[in-house]
N, C-alpha and C positions, 0 to 999 in steps of 0.2 A: 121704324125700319120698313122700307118697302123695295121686294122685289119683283123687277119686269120679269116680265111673260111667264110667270108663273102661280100659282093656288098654292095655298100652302094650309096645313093643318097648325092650330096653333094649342102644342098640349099641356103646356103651363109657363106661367109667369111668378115671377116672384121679387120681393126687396134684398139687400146687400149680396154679399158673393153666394152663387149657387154651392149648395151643399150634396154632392153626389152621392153621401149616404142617404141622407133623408127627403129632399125634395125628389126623388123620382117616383115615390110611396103617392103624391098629388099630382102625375100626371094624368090628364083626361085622355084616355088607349079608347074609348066607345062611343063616344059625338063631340068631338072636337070641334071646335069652330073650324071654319074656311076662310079667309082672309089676300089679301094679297101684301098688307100695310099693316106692319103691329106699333104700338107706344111700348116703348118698354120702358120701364121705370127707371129713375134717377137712382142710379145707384144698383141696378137690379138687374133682372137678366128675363129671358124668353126662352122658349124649347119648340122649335117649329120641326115638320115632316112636309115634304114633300118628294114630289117622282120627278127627276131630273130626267125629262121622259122630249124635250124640247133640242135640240142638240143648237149648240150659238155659243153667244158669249154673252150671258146677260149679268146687268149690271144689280148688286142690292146694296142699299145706301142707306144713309138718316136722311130724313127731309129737312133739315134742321142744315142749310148750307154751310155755317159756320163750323159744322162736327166733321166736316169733310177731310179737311186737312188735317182732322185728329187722325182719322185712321176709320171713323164709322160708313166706307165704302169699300165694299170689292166687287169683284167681278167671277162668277161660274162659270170656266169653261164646262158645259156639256157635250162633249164628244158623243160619235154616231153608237148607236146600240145595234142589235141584231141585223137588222136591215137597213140599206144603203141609206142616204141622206143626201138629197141635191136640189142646190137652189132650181127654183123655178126659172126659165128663160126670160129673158127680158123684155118686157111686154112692148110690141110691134111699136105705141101708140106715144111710148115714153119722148117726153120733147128733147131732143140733144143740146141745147141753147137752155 
């Protein structure tokens, strides 16, 4: 799975369906990896964090094009936080054609 424009901490991995008793006892809370792109297992599952700290629409997917149409794609809206958010003007230099 890899998503744009963001970092992400990745605090555990595991095989068959995640177990919300037990598998949170292995996650890594003190040096996490940083990643942008995780493998996550056949069959298995991932536990990422990150700070939706970007405001957009970005995309996170499988790289795996054929998992697409399964459903291993969505899209983050991150709306603006405290302080305003605005695109940059349109650079003078940009060709119209």
């Amino acid at each position: 799975m890899h998503l744009h424009n963001f970092n992400f901490h990745v605090l555990a991995q595991g095989f068959r369906n995640y177990d919300p008793i037990n598998d949170p006892k292995k996650f890594n809370l003190v040096n996490p990896q940083i990643r942008n792109t995780i493998g996550v297992p056949v069959g298995g599952w991932a536990v990422i964090r990150f700070t939706a700290n970007n405001p957009g629409m970005w995309f996170m997917h499988c790289h795996l094009d054929v998992h697409l149409p399964w459903g291993l794609g969505m899209v983050f809206e991150i709306e603006n936080g405290p302080t305003p958010w605005v695109l940059p003007p349109t650079p003078a230099d940009l060709p119209q054609r």
